[in-house]
Structure formats: structure tokens, C-alpha cells
N, C-alpha and C positions, 0 to 999 in steps of 0.2 A: 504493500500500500504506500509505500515510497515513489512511485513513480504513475507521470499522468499521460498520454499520448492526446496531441489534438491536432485536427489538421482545420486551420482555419480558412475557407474560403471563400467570404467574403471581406469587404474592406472595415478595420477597426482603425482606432485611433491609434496602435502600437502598431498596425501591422495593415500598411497599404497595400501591399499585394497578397494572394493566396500564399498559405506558407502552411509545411508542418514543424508542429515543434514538439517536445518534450522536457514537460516538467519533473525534477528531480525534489525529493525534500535532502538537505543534507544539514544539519547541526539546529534543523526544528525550524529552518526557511526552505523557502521554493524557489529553485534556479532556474531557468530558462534555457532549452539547447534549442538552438533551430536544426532544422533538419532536410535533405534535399526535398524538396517537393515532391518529385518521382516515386519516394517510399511510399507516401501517404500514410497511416495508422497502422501501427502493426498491431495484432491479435496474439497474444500468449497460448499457447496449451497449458491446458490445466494443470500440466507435470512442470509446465515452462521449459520444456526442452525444446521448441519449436518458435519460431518465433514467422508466423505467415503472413502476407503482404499478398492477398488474395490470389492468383494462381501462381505467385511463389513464395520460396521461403527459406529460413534459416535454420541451421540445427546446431542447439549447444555444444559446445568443444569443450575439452580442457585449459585451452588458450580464449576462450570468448562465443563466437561467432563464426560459426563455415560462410562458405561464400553464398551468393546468392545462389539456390535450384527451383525447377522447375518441379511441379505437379504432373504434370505430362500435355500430352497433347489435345486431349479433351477438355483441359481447363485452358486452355490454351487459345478455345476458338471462342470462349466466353467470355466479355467483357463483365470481367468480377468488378462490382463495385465494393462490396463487403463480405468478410468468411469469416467464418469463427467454429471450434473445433470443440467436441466433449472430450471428455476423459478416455472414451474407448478410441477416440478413433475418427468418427464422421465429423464431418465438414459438412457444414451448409454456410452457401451461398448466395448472392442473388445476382443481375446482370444488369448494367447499360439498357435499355429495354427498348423498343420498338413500334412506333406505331402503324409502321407499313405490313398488309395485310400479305400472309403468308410466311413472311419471314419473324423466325424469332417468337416471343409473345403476345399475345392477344391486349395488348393495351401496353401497360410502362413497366415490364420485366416482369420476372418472376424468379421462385425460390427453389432453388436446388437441394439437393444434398447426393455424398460418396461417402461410404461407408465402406472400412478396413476389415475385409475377409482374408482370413488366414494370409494376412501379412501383405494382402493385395489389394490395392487401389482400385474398387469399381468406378465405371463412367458417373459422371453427377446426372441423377434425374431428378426431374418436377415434381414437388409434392401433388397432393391430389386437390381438390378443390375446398377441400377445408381451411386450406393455406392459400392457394393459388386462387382468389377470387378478386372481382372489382379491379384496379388498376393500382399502380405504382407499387407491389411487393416489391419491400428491398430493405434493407439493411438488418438483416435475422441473426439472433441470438440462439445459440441452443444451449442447455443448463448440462454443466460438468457431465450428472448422469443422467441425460437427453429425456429427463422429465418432463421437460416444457419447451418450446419455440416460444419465443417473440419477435415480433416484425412490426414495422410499419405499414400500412393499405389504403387506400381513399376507396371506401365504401358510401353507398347511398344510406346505410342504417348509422355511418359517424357521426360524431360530432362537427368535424368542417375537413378542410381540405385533406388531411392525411390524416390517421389516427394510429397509436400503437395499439396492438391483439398481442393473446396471447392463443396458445393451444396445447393443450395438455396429452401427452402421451397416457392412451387407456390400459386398463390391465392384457388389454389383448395382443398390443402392440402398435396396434391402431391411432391414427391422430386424432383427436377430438375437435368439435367445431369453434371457429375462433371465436373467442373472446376479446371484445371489446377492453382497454386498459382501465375505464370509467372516467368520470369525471375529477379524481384526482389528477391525472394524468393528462385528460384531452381535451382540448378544448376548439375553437370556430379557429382556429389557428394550425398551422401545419406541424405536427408533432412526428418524431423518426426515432430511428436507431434507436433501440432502446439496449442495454446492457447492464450484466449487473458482474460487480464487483468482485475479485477473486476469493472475497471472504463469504461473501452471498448477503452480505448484509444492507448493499445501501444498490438502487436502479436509477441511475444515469440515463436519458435521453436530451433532444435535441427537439427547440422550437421554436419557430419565424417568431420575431416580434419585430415592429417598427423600429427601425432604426434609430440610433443612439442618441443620431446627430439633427435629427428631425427632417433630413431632407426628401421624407415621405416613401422612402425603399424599406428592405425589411433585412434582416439580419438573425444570422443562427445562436440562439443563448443557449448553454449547458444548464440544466435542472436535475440536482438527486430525490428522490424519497426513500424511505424505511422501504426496503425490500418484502418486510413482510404482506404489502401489498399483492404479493403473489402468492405470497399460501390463503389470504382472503377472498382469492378467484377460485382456489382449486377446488373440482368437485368433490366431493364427498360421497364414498361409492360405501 
């Protein structure tokens, strides 16, 4: 919990152009590193032996860091905009999305996932429509032990332009239908990326608000709450 990953991109008062950076705590302050743009947010594995940068990535050394690798060729033809990893193994992701008809998804991307069979990498496929509904699926969370998805979607049953869902894995293995994040969380404003923290205690997303500076555009704010907002959705079987 020493370390914050942020890729800012749009215009603040510190930071005129898109930039990523990384905050450090060291001696109980927060330092600033900036960071090539190119990286954009890395995602940890839950072991933290990995360190992925959507269809690539890094693997802990003795010395630090390997060099960057590849995923392979199927993640490859996918314009990952965000992936993040459980504890076994699977990846889910989402894509750059599409709205030309035939190619790619049915509106603004959709959410994948690949799953580690005896040591081997399957192709990423589509969830099914419990997740894959409405337009703009993108920036998916899965929980260490793939207990839950969350995602952002602009649905017509949301609160306004984009909302954060959740979906909870059944006893059968099955996805359960999405859940809406509620009104703690959503609001007539576009809310995303939602993630929660490697202790599991606090959920981190992203929300348009009007701009800082009032010249009537709008800008990405960070907002946490008590994560136990997720065990207050879960059903109760």
C-alpha cells in the first residue's frame, strides 16, 4: 500500500499534457515519478510477481524486473485498454471498441477473459451477456479469487452516462446478472474503472466532473469507499 499508479489524461494544473506517473510513500510522504507515457498503469498479480501493461508484461527477477514480453499473438490483435489478473491465473480484459458494424463489438468494446490450463495460455473470449451488455464495457476488475467482476457499462437501466456493475460468480461456476454499483457509487455522471485495493479493503474508481478550472470541459477525479460495499451486493444463496 506504499505505492499508487495513475495515468493522467487529461489537462490538470500540474500536468499539461497526458502523463503517467507513480506515487511512492517513503519516510510517511508521497513522491512523484513520472513515467513514459507508453507504459500507461501497470496491474500487479496478486503474488506480485507479474507486473502487466495489458497484452504485455513483466516478471519479477532476482535483480528487479525482466524485460518487457509478450502475451502472444491473440492478445496481440486486441486493443487492451485495461487487464487485471486473479490469483489462479485468468486475465480479463476489455478492448478499444468499435462502432462499425461487423467488425469487432456490437457498440464501445467488450470484456474478455484467458484462463491458465495446465500451464497454458487459452485465447481471450467474450463473457456472455450478463457482462457483455449495453455499450462501453471496459475497464474490468476480477477479485484475487474470481469471486466477482467489476466493470464499467452505459446501460439504459443506469444512473447516467456510464455506471460501475458488479457480477458475482454462482456456486455453479456461472456468472450472475450484473449489478448495478448503486447510488453510492453512480451517479448522472460518467463513473469507470473501478478496482479495489490489494488488501481488499478500500474501491477506487474514476468520475467526469466539470473541470477545475471552470472553463466548462470535464475532467477524470479518483474517489475510494469502504470496500465493504461489495459484500453488501453479494447475494445471499
Amino acid at each position: 500500500m506504499n505505492e499508487l499508479y495513475v495515468r493522467r489524461w487529461k489537462h490538470t494544473r500540474d500536468a499539461r499534457e497526458p502523463e503517467s506517473v507513480t506515487f511512492k510513500k517513503v519516510d510517511n510522504r508521497w513522491h512523484k515519478i513520472a513515467m513514459p507515457l507508453r507504459t500507461g498503469s501497470p496491474f500487479h498479480s496478486p503474488d506480485g510477481k507479474t507486473l502487466h501493461y495489458g497484452k504485455r508484461y513483466k516478471e519479477r527477477t532476482a535483480d528487479g524486473w525482466s524485460e518487457m514480453k509478450s502475451l502472444g499473438s491473440a492478445f496481440e490483435k486486441i486493443r487492451i485498454m485495461s487487464l487485471t489478473a486473479s490469483r489462479g491465473g485468468t486475465l480479463v480484459l476489455d478492448e478499444v471498441g468499435t462502432n462499425t458494424p461487423g467488425v469487432g463489438a456490437k457498440g464501445d468494446g467488450i470484456v474478455r477473459y484467458s484462463r491458465l490450463i495446465d500451464g497454458k495460455r487459452e485465447e481471450p473470449k467474450p463473457f456472455g451477456k450478463e457482462i457483455n451488455t449495453g455499450t462501453f464495457n471496459a475497464h474490468p476488475f476480477i477479485a484475487p479469487d474470481e469471486s466477482y467482476i467489476m466493470w464499467n457499462s452505459k446501460r439504459e437501466t443506469g444512473y447516467g452516462h456510464s455506471d460501475g456493475y458488479i457480477s458475482f460468480r454462482r456456486p455453479d461456476g456461472s456468472w450472475g446478472e450484473a449489478i448495478n454499483l448503486g447510488d453510492k457509487i453512480n451517479t448522472e455522471a460518467q463513473e469507470g474503472g473501478p478496482k479495489v485495493t490489494p488488501d481488499g479493503k478500500y474501491l477506487f474508481f474514476g468520475r467526469m466532473v466539470p473541470n477545475a478550472n471552470g472553463d466548462g470541459g470535464r475532467q477524470s477525479d479518483v474517489y475510494w469507499v469502504d470496500a465493504q460495499i461489495i459484500e453488501n451486493l453479494r447475494p445471499k444463496h
